[in-house]
Structures are given as structure tokens and as C-alpha cells.
MDTraj code that builds the backbone (N, CA, C; nanometers):
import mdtraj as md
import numpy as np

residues = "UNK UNK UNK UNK UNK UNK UNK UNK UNK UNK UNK UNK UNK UNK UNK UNK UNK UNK UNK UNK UNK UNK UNK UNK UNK UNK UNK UNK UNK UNK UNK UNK UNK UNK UNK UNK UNK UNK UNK UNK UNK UNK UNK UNK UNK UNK UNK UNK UNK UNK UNK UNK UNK UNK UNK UNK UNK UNK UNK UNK UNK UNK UNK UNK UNK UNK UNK UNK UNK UNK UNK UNK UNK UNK UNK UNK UNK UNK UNK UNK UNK UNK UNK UNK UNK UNK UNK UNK UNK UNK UNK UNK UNK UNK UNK UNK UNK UNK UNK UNK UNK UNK UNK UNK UNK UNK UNK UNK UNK UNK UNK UNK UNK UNK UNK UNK UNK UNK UNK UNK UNK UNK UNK UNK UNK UNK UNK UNK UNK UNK UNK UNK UNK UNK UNK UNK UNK UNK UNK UNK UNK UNK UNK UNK UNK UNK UNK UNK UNK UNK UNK UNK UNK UNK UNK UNK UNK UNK UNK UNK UNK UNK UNK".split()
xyz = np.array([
    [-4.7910, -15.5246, -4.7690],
    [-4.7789, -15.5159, -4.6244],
    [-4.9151, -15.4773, -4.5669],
    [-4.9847, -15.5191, -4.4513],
    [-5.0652, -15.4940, -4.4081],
    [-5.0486, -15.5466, -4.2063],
    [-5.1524, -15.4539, -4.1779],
    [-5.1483, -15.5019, -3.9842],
    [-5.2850, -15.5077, -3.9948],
    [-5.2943, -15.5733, -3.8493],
    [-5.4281, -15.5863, -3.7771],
    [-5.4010, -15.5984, -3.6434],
    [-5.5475, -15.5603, -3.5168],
    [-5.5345, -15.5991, -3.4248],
    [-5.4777, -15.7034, -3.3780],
    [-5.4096, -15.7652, -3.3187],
    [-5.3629, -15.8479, -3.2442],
    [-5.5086, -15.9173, -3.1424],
    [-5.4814, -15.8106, -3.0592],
    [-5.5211, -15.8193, -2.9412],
    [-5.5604, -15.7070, -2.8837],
    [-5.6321, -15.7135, -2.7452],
    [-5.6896, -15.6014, -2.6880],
    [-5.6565, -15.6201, -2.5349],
    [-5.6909, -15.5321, -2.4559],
    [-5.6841, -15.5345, -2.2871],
    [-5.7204, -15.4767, -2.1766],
    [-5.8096, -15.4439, -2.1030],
    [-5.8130, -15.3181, -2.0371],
    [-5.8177, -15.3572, -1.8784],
    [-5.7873, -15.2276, -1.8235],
    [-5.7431, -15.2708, -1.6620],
    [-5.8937, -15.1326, -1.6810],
    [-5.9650, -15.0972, -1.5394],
    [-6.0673, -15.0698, -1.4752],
    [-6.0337, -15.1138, -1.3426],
    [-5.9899, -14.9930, -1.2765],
    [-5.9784, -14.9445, -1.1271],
    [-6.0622, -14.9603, -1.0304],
    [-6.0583, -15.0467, -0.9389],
    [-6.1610, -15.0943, -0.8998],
    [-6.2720, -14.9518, -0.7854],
    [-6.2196, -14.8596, -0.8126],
    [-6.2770, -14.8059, -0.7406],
    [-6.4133, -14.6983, -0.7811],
    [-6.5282, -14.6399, -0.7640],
    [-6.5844, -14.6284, -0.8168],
    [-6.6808, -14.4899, -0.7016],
    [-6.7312, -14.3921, -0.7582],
    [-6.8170, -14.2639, -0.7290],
    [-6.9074, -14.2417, -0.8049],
    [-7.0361, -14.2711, -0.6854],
    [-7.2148, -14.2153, -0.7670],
    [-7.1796, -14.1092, -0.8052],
    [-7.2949, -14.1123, -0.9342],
    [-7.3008, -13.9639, -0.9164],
    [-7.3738, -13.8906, -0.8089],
    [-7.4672, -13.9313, -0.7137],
    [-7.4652, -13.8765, -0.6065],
    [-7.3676, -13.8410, -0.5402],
    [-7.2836, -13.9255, -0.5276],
    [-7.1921, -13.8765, -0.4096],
    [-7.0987, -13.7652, -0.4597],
    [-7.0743, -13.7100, -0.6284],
    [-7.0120, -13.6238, -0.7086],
    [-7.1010, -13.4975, -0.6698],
    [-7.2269, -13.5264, -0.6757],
    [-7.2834, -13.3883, -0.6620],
    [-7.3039, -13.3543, -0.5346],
    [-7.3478, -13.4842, -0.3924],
    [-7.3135, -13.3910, -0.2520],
    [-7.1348, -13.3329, -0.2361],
    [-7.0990, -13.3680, -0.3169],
    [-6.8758, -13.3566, -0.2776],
    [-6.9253, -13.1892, -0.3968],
    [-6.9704, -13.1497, -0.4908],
    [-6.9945, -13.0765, -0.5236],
    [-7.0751, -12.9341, -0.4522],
    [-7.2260, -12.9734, -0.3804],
    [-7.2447, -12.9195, -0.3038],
    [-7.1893, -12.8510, -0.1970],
    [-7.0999, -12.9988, -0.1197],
    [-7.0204, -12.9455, 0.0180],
    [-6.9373, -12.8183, -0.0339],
    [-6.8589, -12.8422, -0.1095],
    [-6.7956, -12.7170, -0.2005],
    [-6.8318, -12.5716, -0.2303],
    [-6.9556, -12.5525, -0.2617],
    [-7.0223, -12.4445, -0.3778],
    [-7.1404, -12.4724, -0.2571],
    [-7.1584, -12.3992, -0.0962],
    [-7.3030, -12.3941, -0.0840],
    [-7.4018, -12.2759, -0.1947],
    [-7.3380, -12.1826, -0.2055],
    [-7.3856, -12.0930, -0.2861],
    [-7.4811, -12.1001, -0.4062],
    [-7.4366, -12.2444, -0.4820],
    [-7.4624, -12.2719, -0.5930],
    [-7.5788, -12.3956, -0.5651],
    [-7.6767, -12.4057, -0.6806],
    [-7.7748, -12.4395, -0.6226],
    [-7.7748, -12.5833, -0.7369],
    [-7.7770, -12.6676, -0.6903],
    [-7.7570, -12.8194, -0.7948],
    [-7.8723, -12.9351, -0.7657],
    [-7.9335, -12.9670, -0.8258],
    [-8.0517, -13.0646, -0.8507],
    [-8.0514, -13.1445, -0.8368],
    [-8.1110, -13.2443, -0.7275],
    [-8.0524, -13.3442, -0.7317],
    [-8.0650, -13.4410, -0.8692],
    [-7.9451, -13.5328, -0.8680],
    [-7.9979, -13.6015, -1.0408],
    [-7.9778, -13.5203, -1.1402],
    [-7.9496, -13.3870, -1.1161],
    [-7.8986, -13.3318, -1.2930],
    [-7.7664, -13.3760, -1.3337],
    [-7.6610, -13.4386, -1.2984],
    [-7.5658, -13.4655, -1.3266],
    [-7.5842, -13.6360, -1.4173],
    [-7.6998, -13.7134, -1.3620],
    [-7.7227, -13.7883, -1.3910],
    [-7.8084, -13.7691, -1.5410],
    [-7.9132, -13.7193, -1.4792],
    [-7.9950, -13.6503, -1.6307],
    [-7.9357, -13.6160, -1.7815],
    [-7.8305, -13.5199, -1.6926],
    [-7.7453, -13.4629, -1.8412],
    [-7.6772, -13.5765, -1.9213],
    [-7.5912, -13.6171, -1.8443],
    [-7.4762, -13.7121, -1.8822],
    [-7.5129, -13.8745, -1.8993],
    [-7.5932, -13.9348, -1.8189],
    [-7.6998, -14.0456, -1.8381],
    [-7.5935, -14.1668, -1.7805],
    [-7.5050, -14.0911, -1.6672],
    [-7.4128, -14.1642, -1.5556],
    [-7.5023, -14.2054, -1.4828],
    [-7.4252, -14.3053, -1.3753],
    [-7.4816, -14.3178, -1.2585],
    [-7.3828, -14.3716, -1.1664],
    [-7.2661, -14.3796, -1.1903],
    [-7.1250, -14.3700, -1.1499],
    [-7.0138, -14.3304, -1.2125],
    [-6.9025, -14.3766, -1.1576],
    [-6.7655, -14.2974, -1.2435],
    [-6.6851, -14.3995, -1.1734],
    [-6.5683, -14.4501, -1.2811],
    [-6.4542, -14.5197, -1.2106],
    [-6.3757, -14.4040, -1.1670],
    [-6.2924, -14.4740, -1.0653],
    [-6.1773, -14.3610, -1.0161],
    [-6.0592, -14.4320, -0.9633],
    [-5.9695, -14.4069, -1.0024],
    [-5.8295, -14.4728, -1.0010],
    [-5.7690, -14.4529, -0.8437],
    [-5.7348, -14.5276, -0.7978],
    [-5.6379, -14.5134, -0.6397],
    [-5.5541, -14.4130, -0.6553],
    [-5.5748, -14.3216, -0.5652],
    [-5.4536, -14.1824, -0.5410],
    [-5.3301, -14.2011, -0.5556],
    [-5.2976, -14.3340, -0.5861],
    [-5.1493, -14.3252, -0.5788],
    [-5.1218, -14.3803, -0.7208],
    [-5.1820, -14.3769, -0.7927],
    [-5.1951, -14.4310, -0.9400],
    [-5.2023, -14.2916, -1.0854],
    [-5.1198, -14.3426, -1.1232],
    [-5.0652, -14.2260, -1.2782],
    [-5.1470, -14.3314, -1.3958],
    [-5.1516, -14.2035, -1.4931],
    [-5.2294, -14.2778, -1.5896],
    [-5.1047, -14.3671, -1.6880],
    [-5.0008, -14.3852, -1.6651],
    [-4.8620, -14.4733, -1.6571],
    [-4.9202, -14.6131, -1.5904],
    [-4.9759, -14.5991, -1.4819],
    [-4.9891, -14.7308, -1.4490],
    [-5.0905, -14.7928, -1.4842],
    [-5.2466, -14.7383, -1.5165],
    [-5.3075, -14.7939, -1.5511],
    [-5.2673, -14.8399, -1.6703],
    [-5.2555, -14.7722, -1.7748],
    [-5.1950, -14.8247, -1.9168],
    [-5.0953, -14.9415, -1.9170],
    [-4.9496, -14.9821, -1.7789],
    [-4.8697, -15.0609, -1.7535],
    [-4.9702, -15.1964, -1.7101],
    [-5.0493, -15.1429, -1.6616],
    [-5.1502, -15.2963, -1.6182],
    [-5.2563, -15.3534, -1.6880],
    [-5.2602, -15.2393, -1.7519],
    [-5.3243, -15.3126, -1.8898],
    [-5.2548, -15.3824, -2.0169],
    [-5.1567, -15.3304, -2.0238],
    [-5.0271, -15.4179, -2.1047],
    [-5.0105, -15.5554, -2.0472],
    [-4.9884, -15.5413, -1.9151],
    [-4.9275, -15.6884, -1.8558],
    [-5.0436, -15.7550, -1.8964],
    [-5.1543, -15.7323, -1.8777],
    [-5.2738, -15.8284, -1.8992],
    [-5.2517, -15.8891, -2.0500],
    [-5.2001, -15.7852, -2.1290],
    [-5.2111, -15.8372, -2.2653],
    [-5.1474, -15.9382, -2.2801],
    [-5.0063, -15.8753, -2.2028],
    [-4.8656, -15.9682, -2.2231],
    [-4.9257, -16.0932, -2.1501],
    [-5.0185, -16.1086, -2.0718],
    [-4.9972, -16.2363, -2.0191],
    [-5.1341, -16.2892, -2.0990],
    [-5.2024, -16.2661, -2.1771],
    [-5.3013, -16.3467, -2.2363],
    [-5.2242, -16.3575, -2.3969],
    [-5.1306, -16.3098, -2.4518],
    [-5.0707, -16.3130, -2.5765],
    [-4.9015, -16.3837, -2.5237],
    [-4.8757, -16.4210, -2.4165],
    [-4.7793, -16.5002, -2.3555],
    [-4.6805, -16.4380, -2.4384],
    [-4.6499, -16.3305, -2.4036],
    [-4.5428, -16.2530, -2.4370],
    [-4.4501, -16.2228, -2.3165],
    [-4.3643, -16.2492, -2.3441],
    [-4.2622, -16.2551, -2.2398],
    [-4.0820, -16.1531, -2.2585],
    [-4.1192, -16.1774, -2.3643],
    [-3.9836, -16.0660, -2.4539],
    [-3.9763, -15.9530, -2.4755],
    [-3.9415, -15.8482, -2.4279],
    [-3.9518, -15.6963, -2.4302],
    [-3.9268, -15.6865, -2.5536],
    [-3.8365, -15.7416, -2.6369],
    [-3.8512, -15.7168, -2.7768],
    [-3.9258, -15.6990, -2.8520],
    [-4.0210, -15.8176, -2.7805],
    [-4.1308, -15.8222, -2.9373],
    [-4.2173, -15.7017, -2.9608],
    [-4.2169, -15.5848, -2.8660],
    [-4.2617, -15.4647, -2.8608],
    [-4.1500, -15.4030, -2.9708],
    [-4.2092, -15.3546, -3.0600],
    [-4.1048, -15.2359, -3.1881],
    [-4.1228, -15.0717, -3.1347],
    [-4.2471, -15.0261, -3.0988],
    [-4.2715, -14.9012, -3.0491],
    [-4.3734, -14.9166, -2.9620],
    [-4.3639, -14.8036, -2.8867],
    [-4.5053, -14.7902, -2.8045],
    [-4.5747, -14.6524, -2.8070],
    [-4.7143, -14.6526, -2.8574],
    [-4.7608, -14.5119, -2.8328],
    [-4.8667, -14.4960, -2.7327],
    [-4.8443, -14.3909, -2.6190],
    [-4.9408, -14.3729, -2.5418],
    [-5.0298, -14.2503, -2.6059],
    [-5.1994, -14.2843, -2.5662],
    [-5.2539, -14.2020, -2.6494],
    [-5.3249, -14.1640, -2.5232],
    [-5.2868, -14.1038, -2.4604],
    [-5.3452, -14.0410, -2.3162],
    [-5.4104, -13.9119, -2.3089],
    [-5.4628, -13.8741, -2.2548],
    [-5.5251, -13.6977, -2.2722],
    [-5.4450, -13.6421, -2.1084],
    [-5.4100, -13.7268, -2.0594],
    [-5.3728, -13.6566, -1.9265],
    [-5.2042, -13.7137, -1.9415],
    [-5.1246, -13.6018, -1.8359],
    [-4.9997, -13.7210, -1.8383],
    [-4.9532, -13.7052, -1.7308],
    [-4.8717, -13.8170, -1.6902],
    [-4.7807, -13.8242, -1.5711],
    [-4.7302, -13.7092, -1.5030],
    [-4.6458, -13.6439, -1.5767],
    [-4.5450, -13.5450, -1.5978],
    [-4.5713, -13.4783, -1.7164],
    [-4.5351, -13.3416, -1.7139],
    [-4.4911, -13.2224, -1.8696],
    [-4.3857, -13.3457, -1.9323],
    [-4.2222, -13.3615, -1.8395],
    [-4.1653, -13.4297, -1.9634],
    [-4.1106, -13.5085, -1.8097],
    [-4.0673, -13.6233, -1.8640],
    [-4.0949, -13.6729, -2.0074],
    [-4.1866, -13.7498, -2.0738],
    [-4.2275, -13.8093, -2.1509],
    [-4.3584, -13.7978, -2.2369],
    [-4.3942, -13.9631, -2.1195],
    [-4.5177, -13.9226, -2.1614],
    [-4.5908, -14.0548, -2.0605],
    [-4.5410, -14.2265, -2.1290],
    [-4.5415, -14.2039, -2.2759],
    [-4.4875, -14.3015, -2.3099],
    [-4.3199, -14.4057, -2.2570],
    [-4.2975, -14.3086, -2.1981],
    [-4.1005, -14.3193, -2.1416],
    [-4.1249, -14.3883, -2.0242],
    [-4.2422, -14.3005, -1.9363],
    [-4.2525, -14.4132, -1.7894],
    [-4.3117, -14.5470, -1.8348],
    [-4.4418, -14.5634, -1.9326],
    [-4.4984, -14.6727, -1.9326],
    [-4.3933, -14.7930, -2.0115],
    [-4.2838, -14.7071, -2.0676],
    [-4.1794, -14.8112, -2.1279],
    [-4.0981, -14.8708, -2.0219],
    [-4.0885, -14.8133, -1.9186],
    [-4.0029, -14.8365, -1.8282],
    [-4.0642, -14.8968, -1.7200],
    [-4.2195, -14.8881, -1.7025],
    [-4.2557, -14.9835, -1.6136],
    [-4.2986, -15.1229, -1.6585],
    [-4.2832, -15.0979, -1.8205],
    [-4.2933, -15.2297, -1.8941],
    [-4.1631, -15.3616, -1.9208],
    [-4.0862, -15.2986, -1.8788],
    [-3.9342, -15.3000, -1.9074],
    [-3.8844, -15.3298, -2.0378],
    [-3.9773, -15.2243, -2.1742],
    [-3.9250, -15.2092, -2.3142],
    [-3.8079, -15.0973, -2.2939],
    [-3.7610, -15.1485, -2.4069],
    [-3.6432, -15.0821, -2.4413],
    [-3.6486, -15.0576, -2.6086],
    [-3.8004, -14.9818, -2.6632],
    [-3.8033, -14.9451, -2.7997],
    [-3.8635, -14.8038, -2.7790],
    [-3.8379, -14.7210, -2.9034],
    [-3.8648, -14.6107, -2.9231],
    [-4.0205, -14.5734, -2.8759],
    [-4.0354, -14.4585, -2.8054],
    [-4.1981, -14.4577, -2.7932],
    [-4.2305, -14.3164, -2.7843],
    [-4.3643, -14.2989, -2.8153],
    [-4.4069, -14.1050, -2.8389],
    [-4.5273, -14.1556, -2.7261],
    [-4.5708, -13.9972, -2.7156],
    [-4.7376, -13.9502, -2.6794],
    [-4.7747, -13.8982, -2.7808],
    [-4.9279, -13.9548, -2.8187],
    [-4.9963, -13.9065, -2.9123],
    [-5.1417, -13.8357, -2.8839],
    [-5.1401, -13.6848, -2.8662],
    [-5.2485, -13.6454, -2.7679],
    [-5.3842, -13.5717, -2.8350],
    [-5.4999, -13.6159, -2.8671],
    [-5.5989, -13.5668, -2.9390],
    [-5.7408, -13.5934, -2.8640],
    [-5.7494, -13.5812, -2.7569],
    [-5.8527, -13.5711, -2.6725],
    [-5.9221, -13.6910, -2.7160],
    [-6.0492, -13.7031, -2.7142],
    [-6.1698, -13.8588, -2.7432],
    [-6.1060, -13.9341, -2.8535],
    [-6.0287, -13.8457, -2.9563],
    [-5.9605, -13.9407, -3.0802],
    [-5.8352, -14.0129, -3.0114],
    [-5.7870, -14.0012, -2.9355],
    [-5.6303, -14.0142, -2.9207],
    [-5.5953, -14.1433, -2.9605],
    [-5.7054, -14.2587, -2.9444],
    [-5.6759, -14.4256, -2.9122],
    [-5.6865, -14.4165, -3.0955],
    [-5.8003, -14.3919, -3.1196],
    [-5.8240, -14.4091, -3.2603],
    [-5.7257, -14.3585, -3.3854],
    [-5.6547, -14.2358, -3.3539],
    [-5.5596, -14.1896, -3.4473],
    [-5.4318, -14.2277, -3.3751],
    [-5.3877, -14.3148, -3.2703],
    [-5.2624, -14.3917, -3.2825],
    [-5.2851, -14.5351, -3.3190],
    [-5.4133, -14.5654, -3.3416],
    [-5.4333, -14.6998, -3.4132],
    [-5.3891, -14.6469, -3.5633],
    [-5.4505, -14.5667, -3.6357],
    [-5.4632, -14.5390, -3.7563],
    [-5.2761, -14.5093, -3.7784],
    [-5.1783, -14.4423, -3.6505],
    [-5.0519, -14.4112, -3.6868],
    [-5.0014, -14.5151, -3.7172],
    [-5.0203, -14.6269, -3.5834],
    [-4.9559, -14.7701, -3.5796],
    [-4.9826, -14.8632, -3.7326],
    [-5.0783, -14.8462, -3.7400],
    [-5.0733, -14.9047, -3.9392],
    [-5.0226, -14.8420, -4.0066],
    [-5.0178, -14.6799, -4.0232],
    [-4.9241, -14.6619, -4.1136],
    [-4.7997, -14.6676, -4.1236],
    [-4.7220, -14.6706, -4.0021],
    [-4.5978, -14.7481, -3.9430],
    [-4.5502, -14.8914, -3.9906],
    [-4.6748, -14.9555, -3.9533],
    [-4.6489, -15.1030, -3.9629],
    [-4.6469, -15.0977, -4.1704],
    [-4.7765, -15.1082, -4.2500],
    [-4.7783, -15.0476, -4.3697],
    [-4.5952, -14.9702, -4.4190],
    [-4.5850, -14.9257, -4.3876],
    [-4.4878, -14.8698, -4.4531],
    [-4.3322, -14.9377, -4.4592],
    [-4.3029, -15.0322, -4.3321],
    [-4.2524, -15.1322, -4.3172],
    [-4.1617, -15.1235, -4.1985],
    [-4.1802, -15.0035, -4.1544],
    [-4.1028, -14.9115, -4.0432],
    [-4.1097, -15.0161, -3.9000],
    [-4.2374, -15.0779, -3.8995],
    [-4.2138, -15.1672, -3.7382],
    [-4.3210, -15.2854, -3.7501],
    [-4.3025, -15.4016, -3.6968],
    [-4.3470, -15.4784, -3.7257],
    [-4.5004, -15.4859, -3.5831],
    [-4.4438, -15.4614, -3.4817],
    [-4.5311, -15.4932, -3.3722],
    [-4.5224, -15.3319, -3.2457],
    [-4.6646, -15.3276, -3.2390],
    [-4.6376, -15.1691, -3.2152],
    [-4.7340, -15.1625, -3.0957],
    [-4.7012, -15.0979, -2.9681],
    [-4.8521, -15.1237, -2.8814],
    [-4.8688, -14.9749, -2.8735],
    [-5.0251, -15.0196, -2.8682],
    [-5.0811, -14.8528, -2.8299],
    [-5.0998, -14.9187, -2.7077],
    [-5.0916, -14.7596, -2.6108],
    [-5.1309, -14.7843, -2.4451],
    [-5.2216, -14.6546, -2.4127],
    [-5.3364, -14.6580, -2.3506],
    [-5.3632, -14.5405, -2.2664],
    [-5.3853, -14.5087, -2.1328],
    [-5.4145, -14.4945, -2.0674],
    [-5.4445, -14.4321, -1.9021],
    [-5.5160, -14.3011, -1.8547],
    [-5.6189, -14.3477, -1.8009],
    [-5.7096, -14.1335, -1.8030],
    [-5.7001, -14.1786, -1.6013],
    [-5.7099, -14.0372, -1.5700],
    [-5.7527, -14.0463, -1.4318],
    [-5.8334, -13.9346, -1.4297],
    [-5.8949, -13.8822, -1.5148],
    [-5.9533, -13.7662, -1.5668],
    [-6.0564, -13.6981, -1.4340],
    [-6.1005, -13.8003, -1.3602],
    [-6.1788, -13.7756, -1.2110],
    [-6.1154, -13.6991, -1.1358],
    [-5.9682, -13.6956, -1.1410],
    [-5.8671, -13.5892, -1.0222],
    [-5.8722, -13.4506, -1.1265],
    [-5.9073, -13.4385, -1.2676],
    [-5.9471, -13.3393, -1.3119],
    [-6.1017, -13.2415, -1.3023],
    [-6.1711, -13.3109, -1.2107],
    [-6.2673, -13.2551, -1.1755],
    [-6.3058, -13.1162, -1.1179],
    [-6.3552, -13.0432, -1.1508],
    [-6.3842, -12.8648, -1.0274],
    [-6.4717, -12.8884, -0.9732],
    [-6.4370, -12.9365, -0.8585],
    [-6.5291, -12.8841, -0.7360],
    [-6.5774, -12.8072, -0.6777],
    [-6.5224, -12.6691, -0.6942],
    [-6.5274, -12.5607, -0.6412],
    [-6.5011, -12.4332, -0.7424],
    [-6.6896, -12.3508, -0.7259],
    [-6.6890, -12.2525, -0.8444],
    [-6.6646, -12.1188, -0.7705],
    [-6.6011, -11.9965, -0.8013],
    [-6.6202, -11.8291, -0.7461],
    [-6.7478, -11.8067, -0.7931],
    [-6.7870, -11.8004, -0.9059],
    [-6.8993, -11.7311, -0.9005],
    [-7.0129, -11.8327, -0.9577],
    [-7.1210, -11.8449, -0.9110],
    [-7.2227, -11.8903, -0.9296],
    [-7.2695, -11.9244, -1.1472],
    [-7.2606, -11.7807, -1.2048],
    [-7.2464, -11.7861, -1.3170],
    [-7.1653, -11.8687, -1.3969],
    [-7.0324, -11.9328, -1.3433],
    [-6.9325, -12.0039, -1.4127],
    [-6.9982, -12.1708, -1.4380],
    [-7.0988, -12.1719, -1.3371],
    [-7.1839, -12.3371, -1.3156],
    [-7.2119, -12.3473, -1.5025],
])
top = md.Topology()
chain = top.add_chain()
for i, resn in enumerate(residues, 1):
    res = top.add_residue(resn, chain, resSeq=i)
    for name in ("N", "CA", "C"):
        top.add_atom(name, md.element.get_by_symbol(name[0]), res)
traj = md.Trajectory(xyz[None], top)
């Protein structure tokens, strides 16, 4: 028994923040605190950031990146999905697991987890999904993820020292 990629997909939100405009929205925040212009850039070696529409869960990005799949792998059968793992670092909701909405905006009807390990998350539910598939447990398995990690941002510090 053995798996392999299939396929791949990604959705990218069309919306998008300099890092200028992160560090004056930072500034306006923290006059107190004193920020450079371009160190945000310097450090990190950004010069923008995607950012997902306010009305968007990391459920949906992951759901619109599926459909893309489904429609370039002309999949049309909720079946042919066996499990789904979302490997998200952020989630919808505490419960229930992010995987449950993205099943449901997918309209599967197979077993599905969250698998949560920060920068690894995609990579060790690839590595789960083979040993799944390997073992003989499921034949066709999607990993999904979704970050909106930008609405996790601090804008606003108490004390100067915490920068």
C-alpha cells in the first residue's frame, strides 16, 4: 500500500496590508512607543501581508480552496472524500473542531479531526494522511488549512518594555 499527492490548491484573499501601513496602524496605537520606520520590514524581509475579508473564518478560506481542487480534479462526489484533516493554527470556534464546519461547508459527510502544531501543522497531517492511507484505514483523505493570523495581531502595547 502506498499514497501520494494527488493534487494541490490554494485560495489567497485578495486583500492585502504594507507593512507601512502595519506600522503607522501600530503607531496610531502605541504613541508612546517609538518604531522605525522600515523595521518591521528589515526584521521580517515583508513588504506586505495578505488579509482575509472580516467576514471570513479560517473555515472558509480552507472551503475555497477545496472547491478549487474539487473543480480542477472534477470531483463532484462528497464521497470520494474518506476523511478530512484541518491543520489550522487558528480556529473558527473552541468546539467544534474547525474540521466539522469545513465538512459542512463542503457538503462531506466523512469523519474529520483538527490537527494543531503551529508552522508543522500542514506537514504532520500530510505525514498522518499516509499513515492512514498506508495502513489501509482510508483511501482518499484531504488535508485543509485556513490562517487569518492578521486579526491576531497587537496593536496596542501598556508598557513600552513589552515592544
Amino acid at each position: 500500500m502506498y499514497s501520494s499527492i494527488l493534487h494541490a490548491a490554494v485560495h489567497v484573499p485578495p486583500g492585502r496590508q504594507s507593512v507601512a501601513e502595519a506600522e503607522e496602524r501600530f503607531r496610531s496605537h502605541n504613541p508612546h512607543v517609538s518604531l522605525s520606520p522600515g523595521v518591521l520590514a528589515h526584521m521580517y524581509g515583508l513588504s506586505e501581508r495578505t488579509v482575509a475579508p472580516a467576514h471570513e473564518q479560517p473555515s472558509d478560506l480552507a472551503a475555497h480552496a477545496a472547491r478549487r481542487l474539487f473543480e480542477a480534479r472534477e470531483l463532484t462526489d462528497p464521497s470520494d472524500v474518506d476523511l478530512l484533516i484541518f491543520a489550522g493554527i487558528l480556529a473558527d470556534l473552541e468546539e467544534p473542531a474547525t474540521a466539522h464546519v469545513v465538512a459542512d461547508k463542503l457538503g462531506l459527510n466523512c469523519p474529520v479531526f483538527d490537527l494543531k502544531n503551529a508552522c508543522n501543522g500542514v506537514l504532520n497531517a500530510i505525514e498522518v494522511a499516509d499513515a492512514l492511507i498506508r495502513s489501509g484505514q482510508y483511501r482518499r483523505i484531504l488535508v485543509t488549512t485556513g490562517e487569518v493570523s492578521t486579526r491576531a495581531s497587537r496593536w496596542s502595547v501598556d508598557d513600552p518594555a513589552d515592544v
